[in-house]
C-alpha positions as CSV (number, residue, x, y, z in Angstrom):
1,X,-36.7,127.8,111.1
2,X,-37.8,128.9,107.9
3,X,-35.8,128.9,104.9
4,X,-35.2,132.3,102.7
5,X,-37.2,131.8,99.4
6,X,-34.5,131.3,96.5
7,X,-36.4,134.9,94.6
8,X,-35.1,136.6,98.0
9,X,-31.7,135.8,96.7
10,X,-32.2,137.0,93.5
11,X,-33.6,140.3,94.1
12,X,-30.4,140.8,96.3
13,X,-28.0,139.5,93.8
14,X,-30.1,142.4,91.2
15,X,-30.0,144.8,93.9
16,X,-26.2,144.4,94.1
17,X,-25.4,144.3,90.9
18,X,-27.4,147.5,90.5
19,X,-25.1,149.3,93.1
20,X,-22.2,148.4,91.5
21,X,-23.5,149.2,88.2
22,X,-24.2,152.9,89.4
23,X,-21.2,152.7,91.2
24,X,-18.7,152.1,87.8
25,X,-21.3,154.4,86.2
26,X,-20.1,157.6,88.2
27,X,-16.6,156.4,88.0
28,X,-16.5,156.4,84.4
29,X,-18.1,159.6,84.2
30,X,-15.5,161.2,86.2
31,X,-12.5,159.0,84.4
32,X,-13.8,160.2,81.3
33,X,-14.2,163.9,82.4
34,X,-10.5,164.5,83.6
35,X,-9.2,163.2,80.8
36,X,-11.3,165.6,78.6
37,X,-10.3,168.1,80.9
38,X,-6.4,167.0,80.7
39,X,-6.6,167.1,77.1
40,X,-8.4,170.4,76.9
41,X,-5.5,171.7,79.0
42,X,-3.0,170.1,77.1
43,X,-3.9,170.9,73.7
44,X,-5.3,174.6,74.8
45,X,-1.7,175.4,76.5
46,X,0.3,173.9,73.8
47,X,-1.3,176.5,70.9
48,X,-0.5,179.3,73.7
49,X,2.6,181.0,73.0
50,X,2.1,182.8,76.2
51,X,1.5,179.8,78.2
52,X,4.4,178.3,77.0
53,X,6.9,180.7,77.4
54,X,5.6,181.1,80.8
55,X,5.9,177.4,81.6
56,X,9.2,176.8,80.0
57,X,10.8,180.0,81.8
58,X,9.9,179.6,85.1
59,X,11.7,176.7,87.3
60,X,9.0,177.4,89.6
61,X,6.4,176.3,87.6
62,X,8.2,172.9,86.7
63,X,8.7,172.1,90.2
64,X,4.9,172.6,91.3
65,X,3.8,170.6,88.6
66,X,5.9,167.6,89.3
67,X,5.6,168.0,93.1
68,X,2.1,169.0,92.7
69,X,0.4,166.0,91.3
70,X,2.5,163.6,93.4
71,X,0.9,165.3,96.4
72,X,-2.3,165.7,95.2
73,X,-2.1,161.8,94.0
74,X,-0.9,161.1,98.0
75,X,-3.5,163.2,99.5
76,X,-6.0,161.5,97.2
77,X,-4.9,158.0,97.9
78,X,-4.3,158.1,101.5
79,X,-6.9,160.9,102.7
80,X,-9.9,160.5,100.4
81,X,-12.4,159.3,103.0
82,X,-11.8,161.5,105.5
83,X,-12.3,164.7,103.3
84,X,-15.8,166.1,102.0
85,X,-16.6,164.8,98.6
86,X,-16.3,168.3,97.1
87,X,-12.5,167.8,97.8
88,X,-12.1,165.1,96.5
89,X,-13.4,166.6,93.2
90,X,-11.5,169.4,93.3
91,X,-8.5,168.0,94.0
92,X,-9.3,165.4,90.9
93,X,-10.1,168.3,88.2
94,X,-6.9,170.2,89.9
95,X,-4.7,167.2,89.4
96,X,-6.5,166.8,85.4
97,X,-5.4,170.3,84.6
98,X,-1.7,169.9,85.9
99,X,-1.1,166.8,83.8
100,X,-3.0,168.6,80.8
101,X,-0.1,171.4,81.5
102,X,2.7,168.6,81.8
103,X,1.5,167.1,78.5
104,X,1.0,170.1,76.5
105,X,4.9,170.7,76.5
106,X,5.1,166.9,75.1
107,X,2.2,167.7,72.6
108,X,4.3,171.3,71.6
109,X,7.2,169.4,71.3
110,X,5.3,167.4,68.9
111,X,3.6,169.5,66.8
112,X,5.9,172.5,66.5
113,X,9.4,170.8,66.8
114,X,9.2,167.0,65.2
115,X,6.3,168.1,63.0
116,X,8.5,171.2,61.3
117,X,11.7,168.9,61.7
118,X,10.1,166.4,59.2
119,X,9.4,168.9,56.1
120,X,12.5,170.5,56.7
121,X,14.1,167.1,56.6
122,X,12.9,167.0,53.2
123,X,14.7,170.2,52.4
124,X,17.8,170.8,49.7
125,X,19.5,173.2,52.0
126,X,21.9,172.3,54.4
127,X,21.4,174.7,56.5
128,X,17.2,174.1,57.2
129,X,18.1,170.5,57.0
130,X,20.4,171.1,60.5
131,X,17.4,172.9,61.8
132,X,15.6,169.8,60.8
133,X,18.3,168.1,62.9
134,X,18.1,170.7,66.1
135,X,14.2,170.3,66.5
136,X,14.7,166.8,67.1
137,X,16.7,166.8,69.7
138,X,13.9,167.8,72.8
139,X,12.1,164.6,72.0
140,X,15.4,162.7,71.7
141,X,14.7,161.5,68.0
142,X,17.3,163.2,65.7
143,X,17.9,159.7,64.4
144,X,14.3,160.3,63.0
145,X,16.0,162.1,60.4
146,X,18.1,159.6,59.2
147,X,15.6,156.4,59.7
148,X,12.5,158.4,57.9
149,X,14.9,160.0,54.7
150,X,16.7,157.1,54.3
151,X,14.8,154.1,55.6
152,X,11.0,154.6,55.9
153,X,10.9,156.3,52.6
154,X,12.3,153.5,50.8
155,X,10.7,150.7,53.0
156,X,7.1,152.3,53.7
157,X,4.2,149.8,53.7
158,X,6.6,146.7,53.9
159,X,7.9,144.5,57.0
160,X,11.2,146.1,56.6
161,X,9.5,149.3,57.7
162,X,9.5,149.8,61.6
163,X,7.2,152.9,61.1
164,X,4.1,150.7,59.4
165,X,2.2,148.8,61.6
166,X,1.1,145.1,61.1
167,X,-2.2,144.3,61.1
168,X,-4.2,143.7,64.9
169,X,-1.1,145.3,65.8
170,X,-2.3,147.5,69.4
171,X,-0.7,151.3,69.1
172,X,0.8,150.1,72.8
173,X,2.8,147.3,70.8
174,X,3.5,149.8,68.1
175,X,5.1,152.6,70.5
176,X,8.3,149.9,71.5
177,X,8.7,147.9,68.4
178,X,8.6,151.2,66.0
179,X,10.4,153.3,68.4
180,X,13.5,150.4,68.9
181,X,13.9,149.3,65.8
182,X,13.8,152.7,64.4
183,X,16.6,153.4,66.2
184,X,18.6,150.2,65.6
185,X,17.7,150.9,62.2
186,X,19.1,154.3,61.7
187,X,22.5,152.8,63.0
188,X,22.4,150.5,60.5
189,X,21.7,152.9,57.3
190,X,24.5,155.4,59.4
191,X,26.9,152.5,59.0
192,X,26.4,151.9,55.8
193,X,26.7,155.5,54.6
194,X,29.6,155.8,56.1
195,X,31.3,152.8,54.7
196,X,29.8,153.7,51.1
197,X,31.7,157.1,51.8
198,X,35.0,155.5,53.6
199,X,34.2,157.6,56.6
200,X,35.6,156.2,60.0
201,X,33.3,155.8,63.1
202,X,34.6,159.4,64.5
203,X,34.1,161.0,61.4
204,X,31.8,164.4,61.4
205,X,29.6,162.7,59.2
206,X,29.2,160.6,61.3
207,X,25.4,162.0,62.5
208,X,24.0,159.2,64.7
209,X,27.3,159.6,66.7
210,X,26.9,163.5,67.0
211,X,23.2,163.1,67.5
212,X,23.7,161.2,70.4
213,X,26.7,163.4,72.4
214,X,24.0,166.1,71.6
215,X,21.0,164.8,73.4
216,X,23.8,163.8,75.8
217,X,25.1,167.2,76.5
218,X,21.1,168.5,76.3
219,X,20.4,166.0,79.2
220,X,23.3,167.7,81.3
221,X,22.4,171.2,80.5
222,X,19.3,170.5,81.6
223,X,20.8,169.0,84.9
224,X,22.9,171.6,85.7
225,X,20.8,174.4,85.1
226,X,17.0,172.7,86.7
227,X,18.1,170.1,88.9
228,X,16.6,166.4,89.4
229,X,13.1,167.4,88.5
230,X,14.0,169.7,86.0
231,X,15.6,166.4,84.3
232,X,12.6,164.0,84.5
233,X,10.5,167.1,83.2
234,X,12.5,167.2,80.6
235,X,12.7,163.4,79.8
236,X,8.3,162.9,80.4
237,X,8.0,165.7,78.0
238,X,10.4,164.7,74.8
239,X,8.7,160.9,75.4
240,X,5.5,162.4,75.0
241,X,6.6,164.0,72.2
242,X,7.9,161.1,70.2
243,X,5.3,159.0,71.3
244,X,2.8,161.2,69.9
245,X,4.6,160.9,66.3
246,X,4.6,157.4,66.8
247,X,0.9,157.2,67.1
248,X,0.8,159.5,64.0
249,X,2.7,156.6,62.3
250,X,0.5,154.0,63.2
251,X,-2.6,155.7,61.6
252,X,-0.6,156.0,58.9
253,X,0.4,152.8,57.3
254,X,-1.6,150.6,60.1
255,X,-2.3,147.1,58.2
256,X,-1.4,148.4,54.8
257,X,1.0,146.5,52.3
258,X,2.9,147.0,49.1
259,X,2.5,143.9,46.9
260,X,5.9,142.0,46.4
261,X,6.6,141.8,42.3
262,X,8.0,138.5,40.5
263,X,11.4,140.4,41.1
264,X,11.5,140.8,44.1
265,X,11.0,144.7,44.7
266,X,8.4,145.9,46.1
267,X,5.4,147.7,44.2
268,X,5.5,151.5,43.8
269,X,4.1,153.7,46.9
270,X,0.7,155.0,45.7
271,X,-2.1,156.7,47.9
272,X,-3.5,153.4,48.9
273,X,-0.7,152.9,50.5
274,X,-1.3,155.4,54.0
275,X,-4.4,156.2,55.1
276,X,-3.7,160.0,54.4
277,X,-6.0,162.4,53.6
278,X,-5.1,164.8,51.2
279,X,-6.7,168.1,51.6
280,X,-5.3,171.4,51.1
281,X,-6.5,172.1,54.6
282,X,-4.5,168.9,56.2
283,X,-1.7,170.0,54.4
284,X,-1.8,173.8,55.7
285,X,-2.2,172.5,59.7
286,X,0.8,170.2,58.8
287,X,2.9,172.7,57.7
């Protein structure tokens, strides 16, 4: 019996390769078009006061988000070759545009709580430095206030800082090694204002302290009055709130050092140390 000619194995190795090709081709196309559509979502819902209010007011909607996407996710997994194709689509933009909603309360969070909390950080009064303080606490980073005034602006563009990234650093990396030592951080400086000020552990000055029975008390609040779900909502949407500043801090500073001086202190900040761009229009956006 006659052997298959080696060029008939080659044209089916080309002819598979060429299905699979097409095949990732289409996939990509549709990976790449929900997540457009999720951030469309996301970003349009978060500059909609309307949409906001109505997502943040109604338990209802919470719950069919949360339970929504987990169905839709089962029904895709487990039911996808029995259904028509169109389905499947539909049920894959649907599912898109419900996690664009779910991050647009992170990406509000973001922009309209932590964003406003950092310039009014920066403030002289006491009393817009506690609303500094207060927008904080949805995205569980009132210690930001502490670590950025008293830490980052001292250290910025050094190893010391937790906010600058190293150079090759991945953005993944940066969201647990800036986020954790940030914190551990801001217990330190907290420590050590308190001891410069002979304040005891309990003390009302004490802010890392208050900061966390706050966010504590939040966390129940939120228990009590929305349940389970109403909890985890919560919890997805102030982590994609802070991890959103945390990518903003690794554009920032990413691979940029201050030179260390014969004295051992560090050169003076200057522009070239972020990667900032100062324009009257950036400045406006950013409050």
């Amino acid at each position: 019996m006659q052997q298959p000619h080696s060029s008939f194995y080659q044209v089916s190795r080309a002819q598979d390769q060429e299905v699979v090709r097409s095949f990732l081709q289409r996939v990509y196309i549709w990976m790449t078009g929900g997540l457009a559509l999720t951030g469309f979502v996301a970003y349009y819902a978060s500059q909609s006061e309307q949409i906001m209010t109505f997502l943040l007011s109604n338990p209802a909607t919470i719950y069919m988000m949360l339970f929504g996407t987990l169905g839709i996710a089962l029904v895709m997994g487990f039911a996808a070759n029995r259904l028509p194709t169109f389905a499947v689509g539909a049920l894959y933009v649907l599912y898109a545009g419900i996690i664009g909603l779910v991050f647009s309360i992170g990406i509000f969070l973001a922009l309209n709580g932590i964003n406003v909390a950092h310039e009014l950080g920066h403030r002289q009064s006491s009393n817009e430095r506690f609303l500094g303080k207060a927008l904080l606490l949805p995205s569980f980073y009132m210690h930001f206030y502490i670590e950025h005034n008293f830490g980052h602006h001292l250290h910025a563009a050094t190893p010391e800082d937790p906010a600058t990234a190293r150079y090759n650093q991945t953005v993944y990396s940066f969201w647990f090694t800036s986020t954790f030592r940030q914190y551990i951080n801001s217990w330190k400086i907290q420590n050590t204002l308190l001891k410069n000020n002979k304040n005891t552990f309990f003390s009302v000055k004490n802010d890392m302290f208050w900061f966390l029975v706050f966010q504590l008390c939040y966390l129940v609040l939120v228990l009590v009055f929305f349940g389970t779900i109403g909890l985890l909502f919560a919890i997805a949407s102030g982590i994609v709130g802070f991890i959103m500043l945390e990518t903003v801090n690794y554009i920032e500073h990413y691979g940029l050092l201050r030179l260390k001086l014969p004295s051992g202190r560090y050169e003076r900040v200057r522009e070239i140390h972020s990667w900032n761009s100062n324009h009257a229009i950036g400045r406006i956006v950013l409050y």
